[in-house]
PDB file of N, CA, C, O and CB in Angstrom:
ATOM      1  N   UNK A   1       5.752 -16.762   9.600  1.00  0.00           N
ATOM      2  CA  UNK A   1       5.593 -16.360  10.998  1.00  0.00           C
ATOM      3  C   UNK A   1       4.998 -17.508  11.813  1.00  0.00           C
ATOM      4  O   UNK A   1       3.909 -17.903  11.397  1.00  0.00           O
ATOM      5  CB  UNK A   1       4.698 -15.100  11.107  1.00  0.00           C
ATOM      6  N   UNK A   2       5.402 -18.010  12.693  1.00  0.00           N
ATOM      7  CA  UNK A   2       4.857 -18.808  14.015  1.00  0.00           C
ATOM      8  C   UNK A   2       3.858 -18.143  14.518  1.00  0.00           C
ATOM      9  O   UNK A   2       4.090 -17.701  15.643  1.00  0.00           O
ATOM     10  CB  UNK A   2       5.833 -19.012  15.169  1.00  0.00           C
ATOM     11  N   UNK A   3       2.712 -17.888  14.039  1.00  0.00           N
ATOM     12  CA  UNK A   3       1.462 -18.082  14.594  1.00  0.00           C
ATOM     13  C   UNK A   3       1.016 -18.777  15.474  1.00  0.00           C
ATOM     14  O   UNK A   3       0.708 -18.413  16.609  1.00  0.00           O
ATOM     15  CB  UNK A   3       0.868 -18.313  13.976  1.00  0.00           C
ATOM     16  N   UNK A   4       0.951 -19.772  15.045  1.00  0.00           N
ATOM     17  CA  UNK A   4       0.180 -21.059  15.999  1.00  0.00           C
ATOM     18  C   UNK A   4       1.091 -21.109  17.503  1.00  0.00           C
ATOM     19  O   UNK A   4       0.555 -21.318  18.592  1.00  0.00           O
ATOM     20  CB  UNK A   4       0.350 -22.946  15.023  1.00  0.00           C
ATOM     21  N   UNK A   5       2.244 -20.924  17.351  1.00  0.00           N
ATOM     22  CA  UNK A   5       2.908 -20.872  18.532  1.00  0.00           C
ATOM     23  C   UNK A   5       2.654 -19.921  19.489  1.00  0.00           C
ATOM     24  O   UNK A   5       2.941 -20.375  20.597  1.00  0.00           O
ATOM     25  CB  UNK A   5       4.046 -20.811  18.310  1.00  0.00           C
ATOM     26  N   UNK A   6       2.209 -18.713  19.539  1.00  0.00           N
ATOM     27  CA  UNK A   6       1.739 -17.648  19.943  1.00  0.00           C
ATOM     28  C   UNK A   6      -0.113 -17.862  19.856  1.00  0.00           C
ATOM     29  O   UNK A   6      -0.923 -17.266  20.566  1.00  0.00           O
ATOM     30  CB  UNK A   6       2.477 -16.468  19.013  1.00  0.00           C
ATOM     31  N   UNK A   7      -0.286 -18.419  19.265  1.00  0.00           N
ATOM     32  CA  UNK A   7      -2.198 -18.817  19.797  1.00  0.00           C
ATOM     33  C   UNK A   7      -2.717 -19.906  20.026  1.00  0.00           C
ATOM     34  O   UNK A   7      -3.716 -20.489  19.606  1.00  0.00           O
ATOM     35  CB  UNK A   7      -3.288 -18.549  18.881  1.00  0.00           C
ATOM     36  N   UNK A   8      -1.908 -20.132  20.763  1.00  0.00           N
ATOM     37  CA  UNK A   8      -2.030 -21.643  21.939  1.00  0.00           C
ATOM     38  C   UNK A   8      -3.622 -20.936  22.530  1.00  0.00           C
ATOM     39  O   UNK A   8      -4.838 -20.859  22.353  1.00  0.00           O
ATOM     40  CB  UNK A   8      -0.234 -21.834  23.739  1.00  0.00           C
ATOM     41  N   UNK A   9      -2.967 -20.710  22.988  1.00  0.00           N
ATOM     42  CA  UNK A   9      -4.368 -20.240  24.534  1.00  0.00           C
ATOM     43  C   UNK A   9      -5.338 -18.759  23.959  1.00  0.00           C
ATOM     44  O   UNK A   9      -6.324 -18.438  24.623  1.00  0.00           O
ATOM     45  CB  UNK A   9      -3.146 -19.431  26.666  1.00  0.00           C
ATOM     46  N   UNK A  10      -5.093 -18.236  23.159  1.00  0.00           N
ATOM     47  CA  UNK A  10      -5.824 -17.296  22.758  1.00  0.00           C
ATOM     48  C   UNK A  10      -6.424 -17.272  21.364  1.00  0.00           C
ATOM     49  O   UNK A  10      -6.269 -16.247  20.700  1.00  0.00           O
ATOM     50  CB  UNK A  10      -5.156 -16.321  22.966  1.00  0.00           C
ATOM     51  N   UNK A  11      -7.026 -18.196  20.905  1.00  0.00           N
ATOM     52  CA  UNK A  11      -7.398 -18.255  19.876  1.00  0.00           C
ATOM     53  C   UNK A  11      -8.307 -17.177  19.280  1.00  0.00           C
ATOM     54  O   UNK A  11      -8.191 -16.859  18.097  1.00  0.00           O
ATOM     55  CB  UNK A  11      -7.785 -19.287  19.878  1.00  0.00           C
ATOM     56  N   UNK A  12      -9.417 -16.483  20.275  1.00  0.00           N
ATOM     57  CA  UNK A  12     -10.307 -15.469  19.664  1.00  0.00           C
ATOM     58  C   UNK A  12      -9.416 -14.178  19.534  1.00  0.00           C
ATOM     59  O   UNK A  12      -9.625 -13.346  18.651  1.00  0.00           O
ATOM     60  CB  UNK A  12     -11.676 -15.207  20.583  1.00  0.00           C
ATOM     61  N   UNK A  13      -8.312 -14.048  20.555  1.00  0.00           N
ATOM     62  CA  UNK A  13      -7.757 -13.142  19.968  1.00  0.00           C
ATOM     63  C   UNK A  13      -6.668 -13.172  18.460  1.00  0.00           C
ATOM     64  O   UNK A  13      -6.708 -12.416  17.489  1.00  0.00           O
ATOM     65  CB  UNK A  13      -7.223 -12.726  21.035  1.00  0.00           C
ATOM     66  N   UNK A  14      -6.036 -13.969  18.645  1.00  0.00           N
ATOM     67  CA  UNK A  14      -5.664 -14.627  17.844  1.00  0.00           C
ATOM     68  C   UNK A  14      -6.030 -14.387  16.089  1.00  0.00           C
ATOM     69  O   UNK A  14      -5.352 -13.988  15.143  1.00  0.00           O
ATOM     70  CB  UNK A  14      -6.039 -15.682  18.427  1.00  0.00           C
ATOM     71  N   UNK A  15      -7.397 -14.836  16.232  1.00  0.00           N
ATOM     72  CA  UNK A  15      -8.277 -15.031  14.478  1.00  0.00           C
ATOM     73  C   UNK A  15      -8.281 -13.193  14.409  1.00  0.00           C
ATOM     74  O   UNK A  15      -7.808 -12.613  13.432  1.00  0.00           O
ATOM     75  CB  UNK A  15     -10.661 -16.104  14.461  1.00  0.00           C
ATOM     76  N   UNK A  16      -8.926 -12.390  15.677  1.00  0.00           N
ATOM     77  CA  UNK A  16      -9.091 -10.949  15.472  1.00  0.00           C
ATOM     78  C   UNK A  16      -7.665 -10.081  14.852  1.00  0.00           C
ATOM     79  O   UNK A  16      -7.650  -9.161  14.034  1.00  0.00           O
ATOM     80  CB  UNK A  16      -9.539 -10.369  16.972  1.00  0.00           C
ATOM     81  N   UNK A  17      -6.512 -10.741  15.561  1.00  0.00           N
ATOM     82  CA  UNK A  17      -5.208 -10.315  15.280  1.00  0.00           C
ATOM     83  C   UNK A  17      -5.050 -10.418  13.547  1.00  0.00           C
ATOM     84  O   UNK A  17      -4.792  -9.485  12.786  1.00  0.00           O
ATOM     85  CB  UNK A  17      -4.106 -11.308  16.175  1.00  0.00           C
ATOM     86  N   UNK A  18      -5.267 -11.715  13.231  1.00  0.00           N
ATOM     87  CA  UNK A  18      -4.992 -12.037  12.153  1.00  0.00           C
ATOM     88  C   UNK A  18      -5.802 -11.333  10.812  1.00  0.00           C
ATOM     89  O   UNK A  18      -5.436 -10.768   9.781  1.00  0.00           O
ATOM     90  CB  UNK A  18      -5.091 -13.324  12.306  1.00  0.00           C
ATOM     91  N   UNK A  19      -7.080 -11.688  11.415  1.00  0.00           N
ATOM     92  CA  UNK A  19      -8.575 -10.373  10.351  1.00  0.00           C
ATOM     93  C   UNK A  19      -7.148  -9.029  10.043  1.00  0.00           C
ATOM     94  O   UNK A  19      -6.389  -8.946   9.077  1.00  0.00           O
ATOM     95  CB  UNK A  19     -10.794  -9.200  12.177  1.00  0.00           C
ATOM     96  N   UNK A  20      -7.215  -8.347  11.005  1.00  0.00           N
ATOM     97  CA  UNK A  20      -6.185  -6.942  11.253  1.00  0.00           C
ATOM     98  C   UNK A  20      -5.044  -7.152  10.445  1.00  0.00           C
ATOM     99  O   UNK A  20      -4.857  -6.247   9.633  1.00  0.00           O
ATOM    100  CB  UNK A  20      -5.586  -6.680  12.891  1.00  0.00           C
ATOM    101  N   UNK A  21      -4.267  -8.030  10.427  1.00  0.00           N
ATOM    102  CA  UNK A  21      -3.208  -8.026   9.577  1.00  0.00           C
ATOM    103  C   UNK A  21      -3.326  -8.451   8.169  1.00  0.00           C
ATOM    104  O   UNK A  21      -2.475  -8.125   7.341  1.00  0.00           O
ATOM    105  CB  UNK A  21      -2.330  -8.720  10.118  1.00  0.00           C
ATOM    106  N   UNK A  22      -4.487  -9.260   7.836  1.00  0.00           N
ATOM    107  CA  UNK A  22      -5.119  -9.305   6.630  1.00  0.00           C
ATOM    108  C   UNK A  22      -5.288  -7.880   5.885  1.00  0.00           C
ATOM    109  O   UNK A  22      -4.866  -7.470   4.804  1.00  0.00           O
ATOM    110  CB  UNK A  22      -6.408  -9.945   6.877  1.00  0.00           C
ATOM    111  N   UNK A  23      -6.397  -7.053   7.310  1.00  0.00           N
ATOM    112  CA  UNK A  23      -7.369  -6.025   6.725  1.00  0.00           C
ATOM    113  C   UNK A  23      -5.740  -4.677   5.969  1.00  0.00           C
ATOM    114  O   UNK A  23      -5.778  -4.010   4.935  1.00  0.00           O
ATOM    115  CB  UNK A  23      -8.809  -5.187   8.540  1.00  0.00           C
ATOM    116  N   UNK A  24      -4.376  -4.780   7.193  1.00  0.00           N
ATOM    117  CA  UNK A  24      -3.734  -3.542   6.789  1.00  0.00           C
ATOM    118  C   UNK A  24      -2.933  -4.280   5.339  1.00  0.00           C
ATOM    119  O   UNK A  24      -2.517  -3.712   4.329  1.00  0.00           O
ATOM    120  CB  UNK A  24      -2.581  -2.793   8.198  1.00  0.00           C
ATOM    121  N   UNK A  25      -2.918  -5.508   5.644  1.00  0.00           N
ATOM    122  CA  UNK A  25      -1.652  -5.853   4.432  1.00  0.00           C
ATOM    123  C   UNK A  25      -2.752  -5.324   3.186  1.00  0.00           C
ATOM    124  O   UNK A  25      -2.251  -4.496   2.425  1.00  0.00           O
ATOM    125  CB  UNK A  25      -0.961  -8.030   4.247  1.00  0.00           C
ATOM    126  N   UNK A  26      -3.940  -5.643   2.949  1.00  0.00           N
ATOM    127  CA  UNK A  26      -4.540  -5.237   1.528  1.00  0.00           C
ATOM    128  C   UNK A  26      -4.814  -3.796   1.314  1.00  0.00           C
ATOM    129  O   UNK A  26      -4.960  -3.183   0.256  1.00  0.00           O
ATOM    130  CB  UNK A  26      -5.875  -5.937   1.276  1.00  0.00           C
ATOM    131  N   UNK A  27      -4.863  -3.291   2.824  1.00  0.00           N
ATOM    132  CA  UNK A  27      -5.011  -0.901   2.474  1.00  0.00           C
ATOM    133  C   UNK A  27      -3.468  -1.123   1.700  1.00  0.00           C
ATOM    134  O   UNK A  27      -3.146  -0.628   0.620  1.00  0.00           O
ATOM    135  CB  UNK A  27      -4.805   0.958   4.823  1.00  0.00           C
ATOM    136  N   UNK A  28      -2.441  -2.202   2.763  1.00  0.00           N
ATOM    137  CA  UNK A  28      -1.198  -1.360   1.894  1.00  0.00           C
ATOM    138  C   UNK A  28      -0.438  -1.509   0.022  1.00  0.00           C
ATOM    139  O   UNK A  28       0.292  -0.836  -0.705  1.00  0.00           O
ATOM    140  CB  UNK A  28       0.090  -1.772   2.893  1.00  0.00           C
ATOM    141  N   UNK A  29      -1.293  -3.000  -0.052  1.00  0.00           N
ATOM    142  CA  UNK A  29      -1.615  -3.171  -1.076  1.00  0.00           C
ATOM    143  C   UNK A  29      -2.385  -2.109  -2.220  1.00  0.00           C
ATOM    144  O   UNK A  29      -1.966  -1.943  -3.366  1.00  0.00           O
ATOM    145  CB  UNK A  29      -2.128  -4.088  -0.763  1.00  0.00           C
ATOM    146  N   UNK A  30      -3.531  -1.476  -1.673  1.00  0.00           N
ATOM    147  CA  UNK A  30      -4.061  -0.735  -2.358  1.00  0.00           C
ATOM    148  C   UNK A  30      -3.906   0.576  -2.384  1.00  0.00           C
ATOM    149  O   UNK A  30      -4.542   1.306  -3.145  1.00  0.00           O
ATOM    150  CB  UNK A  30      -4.958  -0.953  -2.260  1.00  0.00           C
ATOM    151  N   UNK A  31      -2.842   1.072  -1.355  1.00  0.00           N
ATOM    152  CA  UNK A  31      -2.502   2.205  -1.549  1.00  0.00           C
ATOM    153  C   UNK A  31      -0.471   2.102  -2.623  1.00  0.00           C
ATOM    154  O   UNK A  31       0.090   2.829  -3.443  1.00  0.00           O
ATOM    155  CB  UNK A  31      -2.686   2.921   0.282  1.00  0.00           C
ATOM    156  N   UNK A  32      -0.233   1.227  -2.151  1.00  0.00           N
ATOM    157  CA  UNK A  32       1.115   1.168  -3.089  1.00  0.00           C
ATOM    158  C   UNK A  32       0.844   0.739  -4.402  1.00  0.00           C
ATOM    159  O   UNK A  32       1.753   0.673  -5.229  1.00  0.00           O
ATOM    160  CB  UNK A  32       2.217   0.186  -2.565  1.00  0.00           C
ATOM    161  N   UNK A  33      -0.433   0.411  -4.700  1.00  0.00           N
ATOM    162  CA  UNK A  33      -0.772   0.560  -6.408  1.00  0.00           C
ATOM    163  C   UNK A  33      -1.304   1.593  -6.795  1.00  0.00           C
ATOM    164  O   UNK A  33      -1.178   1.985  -7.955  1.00  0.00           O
ATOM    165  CB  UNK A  33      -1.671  -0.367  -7.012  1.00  0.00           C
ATOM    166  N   UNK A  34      -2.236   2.440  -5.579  1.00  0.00           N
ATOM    167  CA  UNK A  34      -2.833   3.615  -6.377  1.00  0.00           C
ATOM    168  C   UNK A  34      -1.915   4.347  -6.736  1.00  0.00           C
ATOM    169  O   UNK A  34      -1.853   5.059  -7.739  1.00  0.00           O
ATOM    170  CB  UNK A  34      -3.765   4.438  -5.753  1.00  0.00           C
ATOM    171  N   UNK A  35      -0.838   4.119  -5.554  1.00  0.00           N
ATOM    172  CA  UNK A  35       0.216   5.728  -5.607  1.00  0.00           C
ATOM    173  C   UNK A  35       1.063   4.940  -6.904  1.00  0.00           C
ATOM    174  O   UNK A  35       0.991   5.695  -7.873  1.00  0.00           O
ATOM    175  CB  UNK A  35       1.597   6.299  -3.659  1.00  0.00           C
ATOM    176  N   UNK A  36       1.668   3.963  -7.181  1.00  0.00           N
ATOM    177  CA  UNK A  36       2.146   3.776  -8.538  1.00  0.00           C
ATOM    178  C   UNK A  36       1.237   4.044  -9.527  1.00  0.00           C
ATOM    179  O   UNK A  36       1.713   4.762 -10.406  1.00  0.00           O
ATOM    180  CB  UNK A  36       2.588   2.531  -8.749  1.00  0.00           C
ATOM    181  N   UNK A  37       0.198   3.749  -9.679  1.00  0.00           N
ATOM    182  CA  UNK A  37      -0.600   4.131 -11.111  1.00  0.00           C
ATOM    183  C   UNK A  37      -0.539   5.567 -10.856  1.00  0.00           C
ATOM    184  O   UNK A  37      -0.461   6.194 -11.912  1.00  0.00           O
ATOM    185  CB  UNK A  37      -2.341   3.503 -11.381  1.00  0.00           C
ATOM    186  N   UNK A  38      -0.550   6.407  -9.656  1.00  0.00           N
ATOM    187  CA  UNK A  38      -0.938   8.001 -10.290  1.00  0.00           C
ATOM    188  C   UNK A  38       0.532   8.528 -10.627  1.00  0.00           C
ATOM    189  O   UNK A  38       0.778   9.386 -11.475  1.00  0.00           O
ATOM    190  CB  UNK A  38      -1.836   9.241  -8.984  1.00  0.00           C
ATOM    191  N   UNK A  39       1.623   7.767  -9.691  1.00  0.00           N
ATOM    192  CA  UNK A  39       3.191   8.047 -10.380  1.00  0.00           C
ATOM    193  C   UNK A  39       3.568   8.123 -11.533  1.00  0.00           C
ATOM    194  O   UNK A  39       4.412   8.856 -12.049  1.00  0.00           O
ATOM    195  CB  UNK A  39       4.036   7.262 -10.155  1.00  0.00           C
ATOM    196  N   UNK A  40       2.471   6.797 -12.241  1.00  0.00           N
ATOM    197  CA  UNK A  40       3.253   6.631 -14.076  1.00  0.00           C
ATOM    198  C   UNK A  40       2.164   7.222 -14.926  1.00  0.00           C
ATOM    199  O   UNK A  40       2.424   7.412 -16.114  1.00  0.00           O
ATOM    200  CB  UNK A  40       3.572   4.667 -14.823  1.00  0.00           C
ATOM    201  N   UNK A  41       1.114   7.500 -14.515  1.00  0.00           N
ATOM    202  CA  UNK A  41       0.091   8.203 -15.640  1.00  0.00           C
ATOM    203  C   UNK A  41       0.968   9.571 -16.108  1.00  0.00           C
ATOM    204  O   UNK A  41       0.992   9.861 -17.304  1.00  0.00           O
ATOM    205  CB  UNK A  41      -1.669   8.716 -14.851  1.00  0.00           C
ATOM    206  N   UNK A  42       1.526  10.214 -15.340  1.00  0.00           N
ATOM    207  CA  UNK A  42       1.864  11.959 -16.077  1.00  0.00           C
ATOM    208  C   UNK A  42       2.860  11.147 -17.206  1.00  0.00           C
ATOM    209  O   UNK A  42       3.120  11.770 -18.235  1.00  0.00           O
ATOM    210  CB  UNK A  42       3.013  13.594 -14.712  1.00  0.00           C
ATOM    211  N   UNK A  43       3.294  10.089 -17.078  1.00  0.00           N
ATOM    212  CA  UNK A  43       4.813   9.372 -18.481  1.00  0.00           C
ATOM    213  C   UNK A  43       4.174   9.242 -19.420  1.00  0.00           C
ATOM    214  O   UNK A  43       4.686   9.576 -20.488  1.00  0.00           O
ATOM    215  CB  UNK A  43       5.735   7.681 -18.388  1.00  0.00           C
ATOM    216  N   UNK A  44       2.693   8.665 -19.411  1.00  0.00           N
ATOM    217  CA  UNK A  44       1.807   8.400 -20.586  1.00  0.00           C
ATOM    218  C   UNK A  44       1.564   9.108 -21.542  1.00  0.00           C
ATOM    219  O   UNK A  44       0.502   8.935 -22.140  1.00  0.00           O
ATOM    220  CB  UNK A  44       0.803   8.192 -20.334  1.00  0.00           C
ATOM    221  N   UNK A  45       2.703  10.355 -22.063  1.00  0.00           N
ATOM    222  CA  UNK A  45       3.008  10.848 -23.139  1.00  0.00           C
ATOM    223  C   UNK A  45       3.032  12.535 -22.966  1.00  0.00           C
ATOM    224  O   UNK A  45       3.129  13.466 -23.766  1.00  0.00           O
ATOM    225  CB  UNK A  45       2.060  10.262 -24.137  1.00  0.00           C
ATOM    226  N   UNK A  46       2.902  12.438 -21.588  1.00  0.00           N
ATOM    227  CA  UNK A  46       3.176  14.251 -21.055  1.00  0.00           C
ATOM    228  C   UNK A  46       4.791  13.783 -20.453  1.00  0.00           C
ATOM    229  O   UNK A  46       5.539  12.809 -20.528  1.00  0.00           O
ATOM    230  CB  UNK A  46       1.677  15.128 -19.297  1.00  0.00           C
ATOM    231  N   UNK A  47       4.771  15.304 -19.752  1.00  0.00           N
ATOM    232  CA  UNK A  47       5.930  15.439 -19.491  1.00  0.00           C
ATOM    233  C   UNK A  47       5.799  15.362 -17.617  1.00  0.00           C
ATOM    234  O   UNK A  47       4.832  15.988 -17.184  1.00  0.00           O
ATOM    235  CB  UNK A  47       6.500  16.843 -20.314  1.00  0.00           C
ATOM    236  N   UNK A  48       6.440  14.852 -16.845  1.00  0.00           N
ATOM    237  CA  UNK A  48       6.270  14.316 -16.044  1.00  0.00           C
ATOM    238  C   UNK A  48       6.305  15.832 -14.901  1.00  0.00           C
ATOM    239  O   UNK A  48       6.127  15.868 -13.684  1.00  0.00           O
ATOM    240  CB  UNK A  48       7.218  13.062 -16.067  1.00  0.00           C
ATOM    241  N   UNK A  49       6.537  16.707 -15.656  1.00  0.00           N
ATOM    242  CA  UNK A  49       6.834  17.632 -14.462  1.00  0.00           C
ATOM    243  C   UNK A  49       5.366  18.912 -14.618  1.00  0.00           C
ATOM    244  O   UNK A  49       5.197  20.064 -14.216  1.00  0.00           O
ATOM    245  CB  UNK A  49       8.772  18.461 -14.712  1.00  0.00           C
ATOM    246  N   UNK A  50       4.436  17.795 -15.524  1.00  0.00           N
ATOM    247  CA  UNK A  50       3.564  18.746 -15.617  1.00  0.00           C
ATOM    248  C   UNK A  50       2.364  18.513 -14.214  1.00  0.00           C
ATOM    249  O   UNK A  50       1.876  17.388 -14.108  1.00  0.00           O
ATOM    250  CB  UNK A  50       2.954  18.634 -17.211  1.00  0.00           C
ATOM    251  N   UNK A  51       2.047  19.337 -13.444  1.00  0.00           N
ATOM    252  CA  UNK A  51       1.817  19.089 -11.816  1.00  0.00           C
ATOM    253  C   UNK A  51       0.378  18.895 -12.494  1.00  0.00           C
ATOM    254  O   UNK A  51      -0.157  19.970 -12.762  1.00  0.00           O
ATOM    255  CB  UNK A  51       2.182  20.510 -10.344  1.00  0.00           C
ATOM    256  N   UNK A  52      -0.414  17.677 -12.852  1.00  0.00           N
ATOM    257  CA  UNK A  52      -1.790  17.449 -13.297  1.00  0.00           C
ATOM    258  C   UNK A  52      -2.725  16.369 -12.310  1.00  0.00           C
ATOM    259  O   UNK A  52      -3.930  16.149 -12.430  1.00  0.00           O
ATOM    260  CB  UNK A  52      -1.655  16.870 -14.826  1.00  0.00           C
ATOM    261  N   UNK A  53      -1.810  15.796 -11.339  1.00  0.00           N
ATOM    262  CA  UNK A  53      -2.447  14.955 -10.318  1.00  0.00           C
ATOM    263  C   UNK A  53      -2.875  15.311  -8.899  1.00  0.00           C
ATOM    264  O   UNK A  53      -3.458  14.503  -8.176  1.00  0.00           O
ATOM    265  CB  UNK A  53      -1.670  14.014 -10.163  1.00  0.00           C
ATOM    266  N   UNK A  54      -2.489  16.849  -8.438  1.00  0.00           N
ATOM    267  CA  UNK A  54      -2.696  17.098  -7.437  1.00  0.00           C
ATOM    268  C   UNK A  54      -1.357  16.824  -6.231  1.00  0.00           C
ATOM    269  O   UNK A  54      -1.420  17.081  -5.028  1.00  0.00           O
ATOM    270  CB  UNK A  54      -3.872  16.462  -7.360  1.00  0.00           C
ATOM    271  N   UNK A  55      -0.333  16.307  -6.885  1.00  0.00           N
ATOM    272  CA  UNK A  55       0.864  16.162  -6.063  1.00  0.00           C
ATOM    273  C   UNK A  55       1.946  16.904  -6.308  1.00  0.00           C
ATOM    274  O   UNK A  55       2.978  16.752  -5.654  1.00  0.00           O
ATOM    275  CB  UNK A  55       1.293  14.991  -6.073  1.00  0.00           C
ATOM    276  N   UNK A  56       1.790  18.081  -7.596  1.00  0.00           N
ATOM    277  CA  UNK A  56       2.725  19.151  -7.787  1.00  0.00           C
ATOM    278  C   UNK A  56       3.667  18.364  -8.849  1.00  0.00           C
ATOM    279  O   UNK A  56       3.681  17.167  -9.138  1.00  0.00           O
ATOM    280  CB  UNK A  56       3.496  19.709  -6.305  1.00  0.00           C
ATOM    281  N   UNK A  57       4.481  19.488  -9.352  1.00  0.00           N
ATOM    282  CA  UNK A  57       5.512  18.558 -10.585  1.00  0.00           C
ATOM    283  C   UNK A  57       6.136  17.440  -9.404  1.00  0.00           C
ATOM    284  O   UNK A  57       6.073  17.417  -8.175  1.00  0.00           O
ATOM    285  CB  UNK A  57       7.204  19.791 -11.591  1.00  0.00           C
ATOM    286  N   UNK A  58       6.613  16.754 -10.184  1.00  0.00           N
ATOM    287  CA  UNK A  58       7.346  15.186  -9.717  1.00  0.00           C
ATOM    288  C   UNK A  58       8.783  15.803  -9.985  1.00  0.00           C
ATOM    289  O   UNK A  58       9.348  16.203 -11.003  1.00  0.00           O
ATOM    290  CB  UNK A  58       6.908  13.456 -10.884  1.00  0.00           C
ATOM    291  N   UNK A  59       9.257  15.684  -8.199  1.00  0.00           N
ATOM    292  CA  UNK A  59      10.727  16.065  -8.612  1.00  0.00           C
ATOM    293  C   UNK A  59      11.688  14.983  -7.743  1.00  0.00           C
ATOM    294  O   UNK A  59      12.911  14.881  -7.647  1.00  0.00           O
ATOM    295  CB  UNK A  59      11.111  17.843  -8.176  1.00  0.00           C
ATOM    296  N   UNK A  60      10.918  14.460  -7.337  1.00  0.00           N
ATOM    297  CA  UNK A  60      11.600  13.185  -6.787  1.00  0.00           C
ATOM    298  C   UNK A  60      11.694  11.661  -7.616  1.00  0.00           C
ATOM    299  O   UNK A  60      10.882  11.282  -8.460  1.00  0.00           O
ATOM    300  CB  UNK A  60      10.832  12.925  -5.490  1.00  0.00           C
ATOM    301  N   UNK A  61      12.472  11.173  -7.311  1.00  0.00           N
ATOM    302  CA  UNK A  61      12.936  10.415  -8.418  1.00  0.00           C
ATOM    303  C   UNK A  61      12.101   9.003  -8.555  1.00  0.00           C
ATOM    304  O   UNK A  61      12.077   8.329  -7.525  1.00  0.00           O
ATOM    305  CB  UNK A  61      14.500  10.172  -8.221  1.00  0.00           C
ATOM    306  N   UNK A  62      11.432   8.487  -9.672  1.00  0.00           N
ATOM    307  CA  UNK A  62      10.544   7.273  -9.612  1.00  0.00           C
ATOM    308  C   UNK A  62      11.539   5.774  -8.739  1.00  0.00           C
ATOM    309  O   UNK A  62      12.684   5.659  -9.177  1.00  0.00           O
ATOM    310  CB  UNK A  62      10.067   6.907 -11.529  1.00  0.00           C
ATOM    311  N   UNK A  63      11.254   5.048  -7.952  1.00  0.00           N
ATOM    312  CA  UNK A  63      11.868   4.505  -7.597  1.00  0.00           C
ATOM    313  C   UNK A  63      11.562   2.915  -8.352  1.00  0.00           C
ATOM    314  O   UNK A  63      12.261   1.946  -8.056  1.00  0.00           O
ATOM    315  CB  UNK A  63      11.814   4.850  -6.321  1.00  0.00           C
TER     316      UNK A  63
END
C-alpha cells in the first residue's frame, strides 16, 4: 500500500491510522485462530457433530 503517498501532510494522523490497522489486523488474526482451533478440537477423536463447544453440532462444512 502507498502510505507515504497519502501522509505527506498528515503525519499524526497518519501513525494513528496506521496503530488502527495494526490494532484490527492482529483481533483478526486472533479471532481466525481461535475460531480454527475451536473448529478442529471436536476432530480430536469425537465425532464432530457432537455440539460440545457452545456453537451447536457443526453442520457446515470445514473450509
Amino acid at each position: 500500500m502507498p502510505d507515504s503517498f497519502f501522509c505527506l501532510g498528515a503525519s499524526h494522523f497518519c501513525k494513528s491510522a496506521e496503530l488502527g490497522f495494526l490494532k484490527v489486523n492482529y483481533l483478526l488474526k486472533l479471532v481466525i485462530t481461535s475460531d480454527f482451533i475451536t473448529q478442529s478440537k471436536p476432530l480430536g477423536g469425537r465425532t464432530p457433530q457432537t455440539p460440545r463447544w457452545g456453537r451447536g453440532a457443526v453442520t457446515e462444512p470445514l473450509h
